[in-house]
N, C-alpha and C positions, 0 to 999 in steps of 0.2 A: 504494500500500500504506500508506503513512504517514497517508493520506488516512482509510482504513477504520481506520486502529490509532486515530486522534483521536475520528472519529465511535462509534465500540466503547467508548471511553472515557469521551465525553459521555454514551451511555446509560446506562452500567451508573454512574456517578454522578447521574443523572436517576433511575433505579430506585430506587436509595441511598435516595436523599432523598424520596420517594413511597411506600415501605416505612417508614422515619422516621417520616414525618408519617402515615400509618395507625396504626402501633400507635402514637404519642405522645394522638393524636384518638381510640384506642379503648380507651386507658387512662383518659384524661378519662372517657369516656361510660361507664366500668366504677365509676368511683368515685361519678359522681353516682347512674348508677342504683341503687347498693348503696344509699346514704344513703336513695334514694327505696322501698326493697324489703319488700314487705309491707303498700302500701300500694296498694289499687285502688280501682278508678272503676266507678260504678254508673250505667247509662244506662238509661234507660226514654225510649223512642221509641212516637210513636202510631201503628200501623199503620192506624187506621182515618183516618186524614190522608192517610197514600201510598196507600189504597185511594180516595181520593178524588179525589187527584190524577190518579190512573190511568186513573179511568170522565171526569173532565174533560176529557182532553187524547183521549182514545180519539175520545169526542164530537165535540169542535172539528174531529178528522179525519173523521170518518165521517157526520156530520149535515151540510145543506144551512142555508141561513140560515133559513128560515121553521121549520126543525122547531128551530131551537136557541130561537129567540125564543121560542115556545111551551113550550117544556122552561122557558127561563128564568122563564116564568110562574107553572109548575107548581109549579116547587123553589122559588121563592119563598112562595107560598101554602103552602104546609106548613110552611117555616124557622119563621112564624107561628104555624099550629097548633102544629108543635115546640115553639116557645115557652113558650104560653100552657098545656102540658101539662107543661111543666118546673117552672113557676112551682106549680102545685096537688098537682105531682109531687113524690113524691122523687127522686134522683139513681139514673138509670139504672143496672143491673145492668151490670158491666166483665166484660172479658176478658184476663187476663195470659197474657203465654205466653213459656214458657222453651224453650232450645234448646239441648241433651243430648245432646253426642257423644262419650260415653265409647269410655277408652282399654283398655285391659288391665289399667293401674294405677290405673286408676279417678281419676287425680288429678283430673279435671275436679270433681271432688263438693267438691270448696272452694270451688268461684265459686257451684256450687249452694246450697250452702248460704247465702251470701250473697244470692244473687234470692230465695230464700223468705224467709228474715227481713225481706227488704227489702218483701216484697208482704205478708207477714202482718202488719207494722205500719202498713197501710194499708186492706186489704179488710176489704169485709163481707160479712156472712153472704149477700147473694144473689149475691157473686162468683162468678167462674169461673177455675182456672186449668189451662193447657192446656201438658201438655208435649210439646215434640217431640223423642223420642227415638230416638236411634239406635247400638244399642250391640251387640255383638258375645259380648261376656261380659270379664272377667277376675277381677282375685282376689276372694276371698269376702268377706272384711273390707274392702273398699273397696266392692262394691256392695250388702253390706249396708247401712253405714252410707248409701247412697244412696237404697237404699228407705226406711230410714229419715226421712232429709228428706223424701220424699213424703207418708210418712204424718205430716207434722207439719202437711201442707196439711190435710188430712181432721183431725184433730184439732180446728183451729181451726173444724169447721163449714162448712170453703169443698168445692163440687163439683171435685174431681180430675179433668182428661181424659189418657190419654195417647193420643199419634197415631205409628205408626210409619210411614213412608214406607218404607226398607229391610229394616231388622233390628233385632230384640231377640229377641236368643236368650239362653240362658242368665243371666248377672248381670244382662245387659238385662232378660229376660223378669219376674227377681226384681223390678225397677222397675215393669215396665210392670204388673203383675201387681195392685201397690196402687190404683192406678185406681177410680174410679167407673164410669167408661166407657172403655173400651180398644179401640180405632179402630184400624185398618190396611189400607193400600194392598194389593191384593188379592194380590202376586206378593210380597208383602215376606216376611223369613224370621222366621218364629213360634214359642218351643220352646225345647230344647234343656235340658230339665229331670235335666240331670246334673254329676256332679264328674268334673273330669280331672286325673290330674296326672303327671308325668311327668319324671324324670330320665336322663340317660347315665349310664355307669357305666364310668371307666377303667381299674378295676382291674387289668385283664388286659394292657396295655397299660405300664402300672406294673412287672406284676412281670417281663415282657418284658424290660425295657430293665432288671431287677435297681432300681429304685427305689421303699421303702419310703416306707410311709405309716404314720403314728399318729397316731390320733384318743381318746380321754380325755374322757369321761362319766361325770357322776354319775348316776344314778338309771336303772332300768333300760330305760325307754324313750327317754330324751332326745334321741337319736338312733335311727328304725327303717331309713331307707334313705340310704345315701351316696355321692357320685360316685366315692371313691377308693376305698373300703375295699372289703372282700369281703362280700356283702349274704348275709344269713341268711334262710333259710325263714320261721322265726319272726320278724325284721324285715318280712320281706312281708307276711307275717299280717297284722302289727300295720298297716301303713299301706295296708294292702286295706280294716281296721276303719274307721281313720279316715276313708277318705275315705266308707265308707257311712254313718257317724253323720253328717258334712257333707252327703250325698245326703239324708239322711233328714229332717233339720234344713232342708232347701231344697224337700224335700217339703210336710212340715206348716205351711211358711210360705204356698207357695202357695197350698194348700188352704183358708189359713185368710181369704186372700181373694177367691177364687173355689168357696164350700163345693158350689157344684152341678155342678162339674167333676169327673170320674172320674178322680183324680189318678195311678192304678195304671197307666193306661191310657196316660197322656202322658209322666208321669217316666221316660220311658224311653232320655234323651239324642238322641232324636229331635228334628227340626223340621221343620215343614208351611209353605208359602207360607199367607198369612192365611185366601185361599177356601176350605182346606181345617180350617187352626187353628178358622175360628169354627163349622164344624161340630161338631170336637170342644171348644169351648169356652173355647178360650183366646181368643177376641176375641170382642167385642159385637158389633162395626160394621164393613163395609168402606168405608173414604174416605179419600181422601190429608189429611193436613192444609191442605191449602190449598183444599178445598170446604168442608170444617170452621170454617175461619175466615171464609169467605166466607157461610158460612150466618147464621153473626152480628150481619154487618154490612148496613144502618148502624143495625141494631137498640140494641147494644151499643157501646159505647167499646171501642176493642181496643188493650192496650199490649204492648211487648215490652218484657221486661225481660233486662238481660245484663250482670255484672259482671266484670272483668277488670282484672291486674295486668298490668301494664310489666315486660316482661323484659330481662336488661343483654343485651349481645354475646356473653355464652359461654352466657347460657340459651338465645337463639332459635339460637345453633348448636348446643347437646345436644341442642335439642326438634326442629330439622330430622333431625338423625342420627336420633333414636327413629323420629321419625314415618316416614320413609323404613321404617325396618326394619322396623314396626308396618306398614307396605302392605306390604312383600314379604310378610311371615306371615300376613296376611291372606289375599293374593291367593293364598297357595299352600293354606288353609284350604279356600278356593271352587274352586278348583281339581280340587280332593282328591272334590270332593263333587258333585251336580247343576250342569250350566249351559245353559241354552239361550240 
């Protein structure tokens, strides 16, 4: 017994001191990264280098010596004429491509906005930039201002692509919607051309248990619907209005970049898998993005571009918590609706 009480002892003073040394070493790591915070890193990688890589080593497996010799011949004599068409040439037409997986609170539109300032202080007019989005919807004022960075691509004169692989519904679809060309994997989810919103209301609950609530406003709308208070007819009204002037306002935008679409027809909080969307017009083209890109290549130079901050210890633990909860609500979203 004496034996277990020593050994019981050493652990729980082994614990001690390895809980110690965590939060003294995540206290450290809290303070530099604060110092370092707001400050990120901008990477532009060539995908048409890993696309080269890829068809090399495929080759080396799959060719015999005699057909690789002869390939080796081949791609040499061209590297040549490549050259020699370089030299008389100007500098090949690029491809940037950004990769857009909004949240509900749309925060990802800060890095976005950094890959486009970063690619519009470099392209030119025969660029291409290709987004690959995949977004779900969330609040209005965040994928507003998202579309808005799109259309600073089109401003400058460059061709816009967007390519959807799963989904852009709603705030997504407001993105995908500015496009020049708007691409989609045939099954992915297309639409969703409506406002939702929606609160609890504990009122009842409140005056149950006899526990008042006061709330205090100036002006006569500042308040139309509230969790605590006792919600009014005429508060409903009012926030039934608003959200159709915001319906309406996410109507005339879309329309305004797809004028040959039957807006009546689609704004109707509905979504279609793409085969069905490019019937009614909300997609150009059906392709995954990765025939998309592959169709470019090795026509084209193809870059990714992707900017991102360094998060401390208590960010990547709130952004694991969000994002976890962000997949339950999602998943109970799909759930709710079609699945095969």
């Amino acid at each position: 017994m004496e034996f277990l009480y020593e050994y019981g002892l050493f652990v729980a003073k082994a614990v001690t001191l390895v809980v110690a040394f965590v939060v003294v070493v995540s206290a450290i790591v809290g303070v530099a990264n604060k110092n370092k915070q707001g400050k990120g890193q901008l990477e532009i990688n060539s995908l048409s280098e890993q696309l080269k890589d890829i068809t090399h080593y495929a080759r080396q497996v799959l060719l015999d010596k005699p057909s690789l010799k002869q390939l080796a011949k081949k791609q040499k004599k061209e590297a040549k004429e490549k050259k020699k068409s370089q030299a008389s040439d100007e500098t090949s037409p690029r491809l940037f491509v950004i990769d857009f997986k909004g949240s509900m609170d749309a925060h990802e539109v800060d890095n976005l906005r950094e890959e486009i300032t970063a690619i519009l202080c470099v392209a030119e007019e025969k660029d291409e930039v290709l987004i690959r989005l995949e977004s779900g919807g969330g609040v209005v004022h965040g994928y507003g201002l998202a579309a808005s960075q799109l259309q600073r691509i089109k401003n400058k004169g460059l061709t816009l692509t967007v390519a959807v692989d799963k989904v852009a519904a709603s705030g997504g679809y407001m993105m995908a919607c500015v496009a020049d060309k708007l691409i989609a994997s045939q099954f992915a989810y297309i639409g969703s051309i409506g406002v939702l919103a929606q609160l609890p209301n504990f009122n009842k609950v409140l005056k149950k248990n006899d526990i008042d609530f006061e709330q205090h406003t100036a002006g006569e709308y500042k308040r139309t619907l509230t969790m605590f208070g006792e919600n009014s007819d005429e508060g409903r009204e009012k926030f039934k209005q608003e959200i159709e002037e915001i319906h309406t306002l996410f109507k005339d935008f879309v329309h305004s970049q797809r004028p040959e679409m039957a807006i009546e027809k689609v704004a109707t909080g509905e979504y279609w898998p793409a085969v069905k969307a490019q019937e009614l017009g909300l997609v150009d083209m059906l392709s995954t993005s990765d025939d998309y890109i592959l169709s470019h290549y090795p026509e084209r130079e193809i870059f990714s571009v992707k900017y991102s901050v360094k998060k401390n210890v208590a960010e990547k633990l709130g952004m694991s918590v969000a994002s976890v909860a962000e997949k339950v609500l999602m998943k109970s979203w799909s759930k709710a609706r079609h699945w095969f």
